[in-house]
matplotlib code that plots the C-alpha trace (Angstrom):
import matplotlib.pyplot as plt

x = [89.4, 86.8, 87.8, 88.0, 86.8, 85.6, 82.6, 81.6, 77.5, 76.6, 76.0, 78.2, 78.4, 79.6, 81.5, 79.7, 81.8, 85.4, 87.1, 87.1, 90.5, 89.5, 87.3, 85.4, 83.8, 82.8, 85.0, 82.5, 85.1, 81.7, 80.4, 79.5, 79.1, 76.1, 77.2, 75.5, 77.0, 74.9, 74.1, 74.3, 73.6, 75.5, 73.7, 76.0, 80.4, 80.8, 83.6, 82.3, 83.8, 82.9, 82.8, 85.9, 85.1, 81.5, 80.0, 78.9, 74.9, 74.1, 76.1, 77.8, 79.1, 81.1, 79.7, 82.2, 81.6, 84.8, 85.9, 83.6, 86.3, 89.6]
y = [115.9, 115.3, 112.6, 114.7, 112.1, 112.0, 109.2, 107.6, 107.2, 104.0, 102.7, 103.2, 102.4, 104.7, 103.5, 104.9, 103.3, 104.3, 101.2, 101.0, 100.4, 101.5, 104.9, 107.0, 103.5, 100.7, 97.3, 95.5, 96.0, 96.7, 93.4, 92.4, 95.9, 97.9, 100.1, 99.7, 101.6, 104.1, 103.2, 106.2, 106.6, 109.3, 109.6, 111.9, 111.9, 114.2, 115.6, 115.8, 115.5, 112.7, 112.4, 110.9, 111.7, 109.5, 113.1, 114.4, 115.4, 114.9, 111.5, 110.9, 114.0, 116.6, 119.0, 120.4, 118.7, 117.4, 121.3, 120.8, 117.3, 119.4]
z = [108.2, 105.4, 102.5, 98.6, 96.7, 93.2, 92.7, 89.6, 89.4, 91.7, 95.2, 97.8, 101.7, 103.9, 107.6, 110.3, 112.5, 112.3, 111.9, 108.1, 106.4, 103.3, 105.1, 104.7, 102.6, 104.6, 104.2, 107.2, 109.9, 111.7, 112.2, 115.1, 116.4, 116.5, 113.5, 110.7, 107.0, 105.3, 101.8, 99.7, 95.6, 93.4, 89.9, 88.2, 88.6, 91.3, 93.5, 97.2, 100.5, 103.1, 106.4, 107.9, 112.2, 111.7, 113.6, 110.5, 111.2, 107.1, 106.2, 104.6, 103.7, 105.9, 108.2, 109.7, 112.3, 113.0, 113.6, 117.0, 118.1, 117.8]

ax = plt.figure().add_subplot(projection="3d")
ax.plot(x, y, z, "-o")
ax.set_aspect("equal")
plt.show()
C-alpha cells in the first residue's frame, strides 16, 4: 500500500529497492545491489502518496500499481 506522507520543500531519495528501513525513503540498504534511489525535489509542503511495492510506473509516487501484485 502507498505511504501518506506530508513533505516539507527539499530533496528527497526514494528506495527503489525494497529494503529500506525507513521506506518508501532510501536509508542505502541498496548498496552493493544494482538499485539505485530516485532523487526527487518537492518545492512547495505537499501531502502525496509514495510508492511503497517499488512497481510504481511514475516514481516515486503511487500508481496503483501495487493493486496489479495482490
Amino acid at each position: 500500500m502507498p505511504i501518506p506522507m506530508e513533505l516539507e520543500p527539499g530533496n528527497y531519495l526514494w528506495c527503489s529497492c525494497g529494503k529500506s528501513k525507513k521506506s518508501p525513503l532510501c536509508d542505502g540498504a541498496h548498496k552493493g545491489t544494482e538499485f539505485k534511489p530516485y532523487k526527487f525535489t518537492v518545492t512547495t509542503k505537499e501531502r502525496t502518496m509514495l510508492c511503497n511495492c517499488q512497481h510504481t510506473n511514475k516514481p516515486p509516487f503511487c500508481d496503483g500499481s501495487h493493486d496489479f501484485y495482490k
